[in-house]
N, C-alpha and C positions, 0 to 999 in steps of 0.2 A: 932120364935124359934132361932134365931139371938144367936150367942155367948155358945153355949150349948152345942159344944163339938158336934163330927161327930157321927150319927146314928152307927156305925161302933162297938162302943165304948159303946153303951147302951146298954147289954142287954132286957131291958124290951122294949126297941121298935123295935129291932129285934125280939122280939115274937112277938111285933104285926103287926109288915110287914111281919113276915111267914102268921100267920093267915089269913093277909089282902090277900095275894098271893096265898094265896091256894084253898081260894075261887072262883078262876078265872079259874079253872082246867075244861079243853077243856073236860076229859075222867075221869070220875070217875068211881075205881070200886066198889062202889057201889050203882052204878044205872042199873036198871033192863034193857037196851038195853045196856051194858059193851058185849062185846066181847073179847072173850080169847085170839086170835087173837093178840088184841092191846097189850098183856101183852108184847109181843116178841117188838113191834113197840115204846119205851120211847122214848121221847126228854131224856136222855143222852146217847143210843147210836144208836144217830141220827149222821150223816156225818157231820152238819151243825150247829152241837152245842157247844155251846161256854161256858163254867163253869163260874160264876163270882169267883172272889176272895173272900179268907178269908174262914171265917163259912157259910157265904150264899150259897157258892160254893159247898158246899156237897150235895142243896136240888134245887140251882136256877140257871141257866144260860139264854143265850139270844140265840134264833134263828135268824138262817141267811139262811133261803132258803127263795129264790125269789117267790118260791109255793107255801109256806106255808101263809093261815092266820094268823101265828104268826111271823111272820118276821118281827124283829127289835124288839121282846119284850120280857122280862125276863120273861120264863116260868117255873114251879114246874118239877125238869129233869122225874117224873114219869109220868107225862101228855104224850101226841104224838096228831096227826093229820094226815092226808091221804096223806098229801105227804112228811111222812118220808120215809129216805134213808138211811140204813145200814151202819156203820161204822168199826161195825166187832167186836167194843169194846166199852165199858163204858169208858167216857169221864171224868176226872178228875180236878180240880184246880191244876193247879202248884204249889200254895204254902201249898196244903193238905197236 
């Protein structure tokens, strides 16, 4: 894919790297052990979440807690895991 101009730039393969990302979702609610619970607990307002830039940033950023199994990886900011940490607010892109 050499010379084709940054994913950034395309939209039809930013739909298909949302899709591809979405499918990776820790909590989904709609699966029958979803707890209500988790609603309150997102990766975006987790303490340790990072927004990416641009249009992805509205839906994707990267975790950075060291307890999380998702540390170090661009997760969907509606997903969470058991050792989120309150931030008090929803986490935004800079350049939003």
């Amino acid at each position: 894919m050499g010379g084709e101009g940054h994913a950034s730039e395309r939209p039809e393969e930013l739909d298909a790297i949302h899709a591809r990302w979405i499918g990776k979702r820790n909590r989904r609610t709609d699966d029958p052990g979803y707890q209500e619970a988790w609603y309150d607990e997102q990766c975006g307002a987790c303490r340790f979440w990072f927004p990416l830039s641009g249009n992805m940033g509205s839906d994707y950023g990267a975790c950075a807690n060291g307890a999380s199994p998702f540390d170090g990886a661009v997760r969907f900011e509606h997903d969470g895991c058991d050792a989120f940490e309150d931030s008090g607010g929803w986490a935004v892109p800079d350049d939003a």
